[in-house]
C-alpha positions as a printed Julia matrix, in Angstrom:
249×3 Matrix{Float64}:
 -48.38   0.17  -12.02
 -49.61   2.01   -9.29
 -52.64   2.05   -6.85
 -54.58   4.75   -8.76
 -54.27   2.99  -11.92
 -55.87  -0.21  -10.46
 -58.07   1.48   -8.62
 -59.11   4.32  -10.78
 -61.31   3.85  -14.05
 -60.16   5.83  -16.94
 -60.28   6.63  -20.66
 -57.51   7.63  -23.35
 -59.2   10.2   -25.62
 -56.71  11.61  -28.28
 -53.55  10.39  -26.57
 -55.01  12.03  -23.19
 -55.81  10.0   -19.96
 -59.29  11.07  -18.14
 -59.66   9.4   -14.8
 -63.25   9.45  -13.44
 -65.63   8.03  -10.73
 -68.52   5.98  -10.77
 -71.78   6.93   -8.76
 -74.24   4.47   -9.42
 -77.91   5.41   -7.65
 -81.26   4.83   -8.56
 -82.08   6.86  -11.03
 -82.36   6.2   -15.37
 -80.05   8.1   -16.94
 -76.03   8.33  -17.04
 -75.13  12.04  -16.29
 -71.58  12.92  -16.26
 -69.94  16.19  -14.1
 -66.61  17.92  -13.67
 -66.38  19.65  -10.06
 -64.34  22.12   -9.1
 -61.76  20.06   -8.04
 -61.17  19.02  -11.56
 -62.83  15.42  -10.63
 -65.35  13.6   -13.52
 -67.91  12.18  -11.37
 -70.44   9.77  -13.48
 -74.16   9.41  -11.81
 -74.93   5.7   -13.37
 -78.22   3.28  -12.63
 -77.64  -0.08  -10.51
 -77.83  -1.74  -13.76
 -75.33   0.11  -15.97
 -71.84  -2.44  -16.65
 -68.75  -1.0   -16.39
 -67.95  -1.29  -20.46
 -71.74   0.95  -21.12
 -70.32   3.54  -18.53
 -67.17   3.49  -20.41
 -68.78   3.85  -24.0
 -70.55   6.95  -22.37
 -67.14   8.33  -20.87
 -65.91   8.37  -24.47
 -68.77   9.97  -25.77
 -68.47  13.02  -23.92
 -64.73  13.03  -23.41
 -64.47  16.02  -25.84
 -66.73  17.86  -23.44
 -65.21  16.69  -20.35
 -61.4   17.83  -21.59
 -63.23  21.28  -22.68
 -64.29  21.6   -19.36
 -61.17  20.7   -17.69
 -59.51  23.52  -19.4
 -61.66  25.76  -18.53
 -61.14  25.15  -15.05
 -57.42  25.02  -15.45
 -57.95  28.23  -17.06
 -59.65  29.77  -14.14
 -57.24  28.27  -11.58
 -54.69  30.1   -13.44
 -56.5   33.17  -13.38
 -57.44  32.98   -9.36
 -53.71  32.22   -9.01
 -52.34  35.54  -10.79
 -54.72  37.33   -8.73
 -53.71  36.35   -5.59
 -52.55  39.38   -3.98
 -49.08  38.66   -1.75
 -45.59  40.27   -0.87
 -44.06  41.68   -4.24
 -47.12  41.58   -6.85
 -47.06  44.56   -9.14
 -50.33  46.95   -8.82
 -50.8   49.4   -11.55
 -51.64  53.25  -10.47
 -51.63  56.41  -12.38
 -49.33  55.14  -15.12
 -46.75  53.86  -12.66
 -46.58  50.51  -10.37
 -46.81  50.04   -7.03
 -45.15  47.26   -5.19
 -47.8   45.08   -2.52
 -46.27  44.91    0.57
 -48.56  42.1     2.84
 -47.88  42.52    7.11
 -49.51  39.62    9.0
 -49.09  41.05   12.13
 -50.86  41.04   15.99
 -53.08  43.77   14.69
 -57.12  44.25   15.38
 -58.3   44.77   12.09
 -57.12  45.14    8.18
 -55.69  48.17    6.66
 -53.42  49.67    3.72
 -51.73  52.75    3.3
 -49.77  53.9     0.48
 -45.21  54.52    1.61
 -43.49  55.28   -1.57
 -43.47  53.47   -4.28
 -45.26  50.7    -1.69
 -48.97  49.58   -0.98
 -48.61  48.16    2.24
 -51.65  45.6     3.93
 -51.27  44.8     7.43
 -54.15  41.71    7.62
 -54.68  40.0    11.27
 -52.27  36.74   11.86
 -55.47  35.19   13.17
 -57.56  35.17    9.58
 -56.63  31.75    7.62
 -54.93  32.05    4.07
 -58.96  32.12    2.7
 -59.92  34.63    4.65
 -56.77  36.71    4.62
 -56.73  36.79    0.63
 -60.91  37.61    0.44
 -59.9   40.66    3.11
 -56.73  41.6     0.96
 -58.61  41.54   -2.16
 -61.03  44.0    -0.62
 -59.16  46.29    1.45
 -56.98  46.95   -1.75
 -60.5   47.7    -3.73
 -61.47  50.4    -1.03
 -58.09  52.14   -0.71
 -58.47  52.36   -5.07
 -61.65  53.42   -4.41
 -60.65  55.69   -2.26
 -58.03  57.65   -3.72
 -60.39  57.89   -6.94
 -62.82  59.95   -4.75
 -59.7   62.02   -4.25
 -57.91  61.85   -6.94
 -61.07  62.36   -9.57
 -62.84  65.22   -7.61
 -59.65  67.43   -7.73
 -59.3   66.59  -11.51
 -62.83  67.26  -11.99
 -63.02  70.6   -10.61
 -59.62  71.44  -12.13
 -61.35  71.11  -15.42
 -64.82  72.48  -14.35
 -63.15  75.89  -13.56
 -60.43  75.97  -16.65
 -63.41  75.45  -19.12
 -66.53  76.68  -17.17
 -68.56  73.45  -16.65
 -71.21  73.2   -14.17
 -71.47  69.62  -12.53
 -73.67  68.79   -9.49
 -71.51  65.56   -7.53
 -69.61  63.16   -8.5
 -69.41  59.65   -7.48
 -67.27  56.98   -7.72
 -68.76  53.43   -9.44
 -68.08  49.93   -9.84
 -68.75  49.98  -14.03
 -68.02  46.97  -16.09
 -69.47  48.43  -19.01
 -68.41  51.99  -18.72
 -65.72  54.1   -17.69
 -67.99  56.96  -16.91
 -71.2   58.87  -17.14
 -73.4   61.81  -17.15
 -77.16  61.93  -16.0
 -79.24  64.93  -17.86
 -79.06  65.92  -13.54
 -75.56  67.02  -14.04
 -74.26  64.34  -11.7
 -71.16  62.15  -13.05
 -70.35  58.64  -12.35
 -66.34  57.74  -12.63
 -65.08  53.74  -12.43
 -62.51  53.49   -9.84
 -60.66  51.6   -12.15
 -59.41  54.27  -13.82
 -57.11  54.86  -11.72
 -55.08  52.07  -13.37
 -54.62  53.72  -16.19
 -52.12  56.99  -16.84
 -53.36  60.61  -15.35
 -53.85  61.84  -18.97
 -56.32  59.01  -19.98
 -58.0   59.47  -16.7
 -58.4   63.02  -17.55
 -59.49  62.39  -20.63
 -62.84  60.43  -19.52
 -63.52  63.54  -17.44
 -63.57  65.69  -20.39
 -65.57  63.33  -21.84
 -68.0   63.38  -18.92
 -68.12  66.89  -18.31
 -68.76  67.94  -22.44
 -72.09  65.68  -22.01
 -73.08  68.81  -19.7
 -73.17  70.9   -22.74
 -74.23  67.7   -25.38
 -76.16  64.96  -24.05
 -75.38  62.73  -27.32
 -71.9   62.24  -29.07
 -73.09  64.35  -31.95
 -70.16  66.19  -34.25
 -70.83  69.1   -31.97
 -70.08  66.57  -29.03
 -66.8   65.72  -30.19
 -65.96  68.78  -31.5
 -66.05  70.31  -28.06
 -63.73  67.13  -26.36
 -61.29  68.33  -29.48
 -60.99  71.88  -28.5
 -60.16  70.55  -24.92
 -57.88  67.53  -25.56
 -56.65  67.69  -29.21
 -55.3   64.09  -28.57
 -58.53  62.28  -27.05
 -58.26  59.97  -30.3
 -55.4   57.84  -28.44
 -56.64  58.09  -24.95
 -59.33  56.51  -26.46
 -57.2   53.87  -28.14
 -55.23  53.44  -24.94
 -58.95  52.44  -22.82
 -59.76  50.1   -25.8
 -56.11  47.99  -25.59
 -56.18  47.57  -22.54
 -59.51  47.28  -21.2
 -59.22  43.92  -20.46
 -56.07  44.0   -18.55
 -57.6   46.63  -16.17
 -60.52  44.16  -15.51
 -58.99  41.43  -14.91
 -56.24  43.07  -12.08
 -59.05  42.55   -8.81
């Protein structure tokens, strides 16, 4: 038996082991936490014995193993989205391998080389800050190249079919891919540019037939249909993988 089994007060709850501390301050009721560091902490009175704190423990243990996964869960998720040296980036349809440089260098930066997105990130930032400053200089460059990529798209379309936009920007959407103000301005999510060219294209038809219909009436659709005869799987494509995009940054 080791230290932390002497030392540390625990529960079995359906053949699982929760270890948790005891807090006890003056105060009259038992409240029971999980911080982020995966530790149960139980607030008790002066007056509460170690077999009532226990019975309470047991009470909630369903709770406190829900909770545990959870954070497990989002541990996980933090961990895939750590961005280093050889993690896979989606853009236009194809991948792009991260390349991180920590290098004698004044401030971050990241350029596109190939089939490469390469970061060059100060060797004086810790690993904290160097992954908050990779995260977001990897945001602006997608951001970015949408401004780029979307405008020429845009007006590609525009001329071919004869719509009239005002300007175009580029959003941060979690609910939508796009819009279209009665102004004639259109909004674009940068994260778009995850997906392939043709299903980016196809939320700029989209876009630009709300010009003409300001509702997705027959008339609406019927217009996207003259213009992209295959919409119905671009559509399919945003809806299967929606949460994948979302959950890349």
């Amino acid at each position: 038996m080791n230290r932390k089994d002497i030392a540390m007060p625990h529960i079995i709850y359906n053949g699982q082991r929760i270890d948790y501390k005891v807090s006890k301050k003056g105060k009259k009721m038992i409240t029971i936490r999980v911080n982020e560091k995966g530790e149960v902490i139980v607030t008790a009175p002066p007056f509460a014995d170690d077999d009532f704190i226990r019975m309470f423990v047991e009470k909630g243990a369903n709770l406190i193993l829900e909770k545990l996964k959870e954070l497990g869960k989002n541990k996980k998720d933090e961990k895939k989205k750590e961005f280093k040296t050889g993690k896979r980036l989606p853009f236009l349809g194809s991948e792009l391998t991260l390349k991180v440089i920590v290098d004698n260098v004044d401030k971050i930066r990241a350029y596109k080389k190939d089939c490469e997105l390469i970061v060059c990130v100060p060797m004086l930032l810790d690993k904290t800050e160097r992954q908050q400053h990779i995260n977001d200089i990897i945001i602006k460059w997608y951001k970015e190249q949408a401004k780029k990529i979307f405008k020429i798209r845009l007006d590609y379309y525009s001329r071919k079919y004869g719509f009239e936009y005002k300007r175009m920007a580029v959003k941060e959407q979690r609910t939508r891919w796009g819009s279209c103000s009665t102004k004639g301005n259109i909004n674009l999510n940068w994260r778009l540019l995850f997906a392939p060219i043709d299903v980016i294209d196809h939320v700029i038809i989209h876009e630009l037939c709300h010009l003409k219909h300001h509702n997705h009436s027959k008339s609406f659709w019927n217009e996207i249909k003259s213009i992209d005869p295959d919409y119905e799987s671009k559509k399919k494509w945003l809806k299967e993988n929606e949460k994948l995009i979302f959950s890349i940054i």
